[in-house]
C-alpha positions as CSV (number, residue, x, y, z in Angstrom):
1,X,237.7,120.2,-92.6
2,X,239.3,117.2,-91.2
3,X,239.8,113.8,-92.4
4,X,240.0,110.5,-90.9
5,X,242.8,107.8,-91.7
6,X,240.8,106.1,-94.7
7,X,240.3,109.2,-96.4
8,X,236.5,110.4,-95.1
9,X,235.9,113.6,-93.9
10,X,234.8,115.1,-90.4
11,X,232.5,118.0,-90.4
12,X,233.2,120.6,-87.9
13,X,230.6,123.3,-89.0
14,X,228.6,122.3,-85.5
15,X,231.4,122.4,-83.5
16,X,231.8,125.5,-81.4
17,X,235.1,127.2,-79.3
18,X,235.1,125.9,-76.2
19,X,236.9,128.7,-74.0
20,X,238.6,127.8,-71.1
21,X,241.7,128.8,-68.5
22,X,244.2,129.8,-70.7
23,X,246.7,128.9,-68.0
24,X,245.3,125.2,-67.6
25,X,245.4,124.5,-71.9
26,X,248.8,126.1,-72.7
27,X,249.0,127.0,-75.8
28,X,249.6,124.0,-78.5
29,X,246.0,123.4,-78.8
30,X,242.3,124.8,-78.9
31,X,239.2,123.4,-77.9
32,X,235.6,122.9,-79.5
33,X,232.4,121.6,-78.7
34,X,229.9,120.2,-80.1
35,X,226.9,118.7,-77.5
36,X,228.9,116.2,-75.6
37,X,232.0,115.8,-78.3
38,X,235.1,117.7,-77.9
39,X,237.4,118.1,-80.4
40,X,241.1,119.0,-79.4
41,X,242.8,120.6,-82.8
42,X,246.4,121.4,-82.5
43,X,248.0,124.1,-83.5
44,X,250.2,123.9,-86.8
45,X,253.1,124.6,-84.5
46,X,252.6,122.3,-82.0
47,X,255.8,119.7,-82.2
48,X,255.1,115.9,-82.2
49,X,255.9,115.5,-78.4
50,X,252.9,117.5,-77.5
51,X,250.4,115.3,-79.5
52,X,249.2,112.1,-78.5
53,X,250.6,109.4,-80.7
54,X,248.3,106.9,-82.9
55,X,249.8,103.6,-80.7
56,X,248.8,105.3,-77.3
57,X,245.3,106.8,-78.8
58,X,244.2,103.0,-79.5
59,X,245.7,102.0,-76.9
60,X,243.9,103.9,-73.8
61,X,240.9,103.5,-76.7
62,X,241.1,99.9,-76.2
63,X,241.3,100.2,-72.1
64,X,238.3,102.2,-72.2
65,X,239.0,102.9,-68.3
66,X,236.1,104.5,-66.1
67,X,238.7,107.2,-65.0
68,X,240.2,108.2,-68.3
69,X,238.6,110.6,-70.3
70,X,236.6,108.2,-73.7
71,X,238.8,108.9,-76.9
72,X,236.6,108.6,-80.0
73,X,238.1,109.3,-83.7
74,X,241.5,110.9,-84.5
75,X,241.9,113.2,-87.4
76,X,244.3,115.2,-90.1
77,X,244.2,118.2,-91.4
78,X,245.6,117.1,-95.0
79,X,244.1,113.5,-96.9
80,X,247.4,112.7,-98.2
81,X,248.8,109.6,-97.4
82,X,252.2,110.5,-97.2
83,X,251.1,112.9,-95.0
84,X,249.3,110.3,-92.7
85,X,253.1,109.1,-91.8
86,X,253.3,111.6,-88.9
87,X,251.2,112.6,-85.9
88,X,247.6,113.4,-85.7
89,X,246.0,116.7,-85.9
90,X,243.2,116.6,-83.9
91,X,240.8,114.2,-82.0
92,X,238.0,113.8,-80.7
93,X,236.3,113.0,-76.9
94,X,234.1,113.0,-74.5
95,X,232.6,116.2,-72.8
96,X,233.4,115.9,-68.8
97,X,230.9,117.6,-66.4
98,X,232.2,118.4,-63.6
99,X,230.9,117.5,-60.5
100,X,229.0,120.6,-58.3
101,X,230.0,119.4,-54.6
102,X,233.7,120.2,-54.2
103,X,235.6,117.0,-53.4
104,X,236.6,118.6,-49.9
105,X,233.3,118.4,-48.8
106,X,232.1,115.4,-49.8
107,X,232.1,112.4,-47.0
108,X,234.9,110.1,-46.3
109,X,233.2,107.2,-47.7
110,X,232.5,108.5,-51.3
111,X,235.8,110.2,-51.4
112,X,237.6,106.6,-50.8
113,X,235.6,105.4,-52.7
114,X,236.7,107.6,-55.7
115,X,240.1,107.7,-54.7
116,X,240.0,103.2,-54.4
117,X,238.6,103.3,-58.5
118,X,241.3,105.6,-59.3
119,X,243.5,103.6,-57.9
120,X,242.4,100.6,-59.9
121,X,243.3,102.5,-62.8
122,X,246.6,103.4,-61.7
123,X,247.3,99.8,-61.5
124,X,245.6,99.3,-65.2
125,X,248.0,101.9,-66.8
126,X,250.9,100.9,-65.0
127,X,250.7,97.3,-65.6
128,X,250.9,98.3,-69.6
129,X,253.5,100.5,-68.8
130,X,252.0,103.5,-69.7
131,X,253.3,106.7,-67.9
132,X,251.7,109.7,-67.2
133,X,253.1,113.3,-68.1
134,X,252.3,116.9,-67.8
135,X,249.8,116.0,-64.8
136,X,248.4,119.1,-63.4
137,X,245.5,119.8,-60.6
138,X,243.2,120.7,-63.8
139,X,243.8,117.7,-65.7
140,X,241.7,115.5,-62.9
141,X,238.5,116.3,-63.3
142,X,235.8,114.9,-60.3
143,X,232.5,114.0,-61.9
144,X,229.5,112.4,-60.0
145,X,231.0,108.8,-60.5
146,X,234.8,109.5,-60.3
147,X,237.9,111.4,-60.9
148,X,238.5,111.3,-64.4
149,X,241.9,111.7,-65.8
150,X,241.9,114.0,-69.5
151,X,244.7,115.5,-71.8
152,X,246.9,112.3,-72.7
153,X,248.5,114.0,-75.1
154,X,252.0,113.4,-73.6
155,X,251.4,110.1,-71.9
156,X,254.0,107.9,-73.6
157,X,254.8,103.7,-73.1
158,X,257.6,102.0,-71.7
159,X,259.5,98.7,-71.4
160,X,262.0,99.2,-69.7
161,X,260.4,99.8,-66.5
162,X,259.0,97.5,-63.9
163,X,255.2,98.0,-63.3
164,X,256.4,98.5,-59.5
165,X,258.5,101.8,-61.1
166,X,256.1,103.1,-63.1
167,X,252.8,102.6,-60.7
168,X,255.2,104.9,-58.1
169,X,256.4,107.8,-60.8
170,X,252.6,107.6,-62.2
171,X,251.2,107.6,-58.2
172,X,253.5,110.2,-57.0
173,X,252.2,112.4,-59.5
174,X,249.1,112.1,-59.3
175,X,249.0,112.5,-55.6
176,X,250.8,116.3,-56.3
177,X,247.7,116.9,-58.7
178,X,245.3,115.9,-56.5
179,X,246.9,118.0,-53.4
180,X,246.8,121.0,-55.4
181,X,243.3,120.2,-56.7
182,X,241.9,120.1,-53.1
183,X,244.3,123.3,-52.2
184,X,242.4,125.1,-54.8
185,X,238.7,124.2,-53.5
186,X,239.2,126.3,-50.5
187,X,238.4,130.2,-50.6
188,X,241.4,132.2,-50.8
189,X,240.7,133.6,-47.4
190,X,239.4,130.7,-45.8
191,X,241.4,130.5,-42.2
192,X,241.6,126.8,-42.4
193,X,243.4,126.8,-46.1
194,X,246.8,125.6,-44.5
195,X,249.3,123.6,-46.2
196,X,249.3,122.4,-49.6
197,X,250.0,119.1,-48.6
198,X,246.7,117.4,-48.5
199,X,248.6,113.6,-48.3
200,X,251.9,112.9,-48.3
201,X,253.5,110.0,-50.3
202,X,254.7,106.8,-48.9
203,X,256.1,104.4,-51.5
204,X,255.0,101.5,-49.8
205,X,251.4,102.2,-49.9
206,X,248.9,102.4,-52.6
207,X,247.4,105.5,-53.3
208,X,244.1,104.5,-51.9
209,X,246.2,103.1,-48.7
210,X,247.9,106.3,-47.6
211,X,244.7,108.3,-48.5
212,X,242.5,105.9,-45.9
213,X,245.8,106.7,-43.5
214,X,245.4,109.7,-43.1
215,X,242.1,111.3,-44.0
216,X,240.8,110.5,-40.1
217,X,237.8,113.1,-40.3
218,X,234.5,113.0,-41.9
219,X,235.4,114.8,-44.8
220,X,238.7,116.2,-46.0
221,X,237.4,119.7,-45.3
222,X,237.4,118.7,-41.5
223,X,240.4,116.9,-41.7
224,X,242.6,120.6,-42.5
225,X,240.7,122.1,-39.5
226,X,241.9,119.1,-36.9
227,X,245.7,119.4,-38.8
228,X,245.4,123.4,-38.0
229,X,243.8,122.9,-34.6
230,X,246.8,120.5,-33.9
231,X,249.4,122.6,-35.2
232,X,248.3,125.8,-32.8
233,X,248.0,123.7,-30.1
234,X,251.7,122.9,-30.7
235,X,252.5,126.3,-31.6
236,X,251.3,127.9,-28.2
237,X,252.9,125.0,-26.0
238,X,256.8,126.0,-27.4
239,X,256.0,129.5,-26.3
């Protein structure tokens, strides 16, 4: 049983475990579904710095961004009010379906157009100063109207930075998720799956503006077969 701030309790008998990559979840929380609710429960062990805190729940609640996965209740374990001092237990969410296509096929348009709203939200995060931690591939999920962001746990606020500085740290690492992301949507003996470097950084560009750089193909699939076809050519002429 869980319990909600004002006392109330959550039922959790529908909810079932949700199994997924071990190596993508670590191991400070499980997952359970229930229809299109998740609900993330830590693990009694799991320290403060791996949950999310109340003040960033509400506020990416409050943003209720396209690209960020929908936070709906948070939850204890205990209905204590002493106990209600520190961190949450558990929360629930929305259910993400993932998108069939695989982003590297998809046309350049559409994935620009992704890329352009995810870089609106970029800007929306930045600009409270949020910053965004323990971003891997997995944690950007591509649905059918976007590339939603999920597992804020360790996002955390702060103002001390400029929005400048924090837009670059929270771009930077984004782009490294979304480079392996693609990396991992070729076949593992695919002859064009080069480089892991889909897009390099430039800290003078937006995301969406060194994206639209240097994706010159049709689709980003095409794009590693022109870099690979470039990079022979250059490799038989020094021989």
């Amino acid at each position: 049983m869980l319990y909600r701030k004002d006392g109330t309790s959550f039922d959790t008998t529908e909810f079932k475990y949700y199994e997924v990559d071990k190596q993508n979840t670590g191991n400070k929380s499980k997952l359970f579904l229930c229809d299109d609710t998740l609900i993330k429960l830590y693990n009694i062990d799991a320290r403060t710095v791996y949950r999310i805190n109340i003040s960033m729940f509400n506020l990416l609640k409050k943003l209720n961004d396209k690209n960020l996965v929908k936070l709906r209740e948070y939850f204890y374990s205990v209905n204590s009010k002493l106990y209600k001092l520190f961190s949450i237990d558990a929360y629930t969410m929305d259910f993400i379906k993932k998108r069939d296509e695989k982003l590297i096929n998809i046309e350049r348009k559409e994935f620009l157009e992704l890329i352009k709203s995810l870089d609106e939200t970029l800007n929306r995060i930045s600009e409270k100063g949020i910053i965004i931690e323990d971003m891997k591939p997995c944690h950007l999920i591509p649905t059918d109207n976007g590339i939603t962001i999920i597992d804020p746990d360790m996002f955390h606020r702060t103002i001390i930075h400029s929005k400048d500085y924090v837009y670059d740290l929270n771009k930077t690492r984004i782009l490294t998720a979304l480079n392996a992301l693609l990396y991992g949507e070729f076949d593992e003996d695919d002859y064009y799956k080069i480089e892991p470097v889909f897009f390099t950084n430039d800290r003078y560009l937006t995301l969406h503006q060194l994206i639209q750089q240097q994706l010159n193909e049709d689709t980003i699939r095409e794009n590693q077969i022109q870099k690979k076809i470039r990079s022979y050519g250059k490799i038989k002429r020094t021989k």
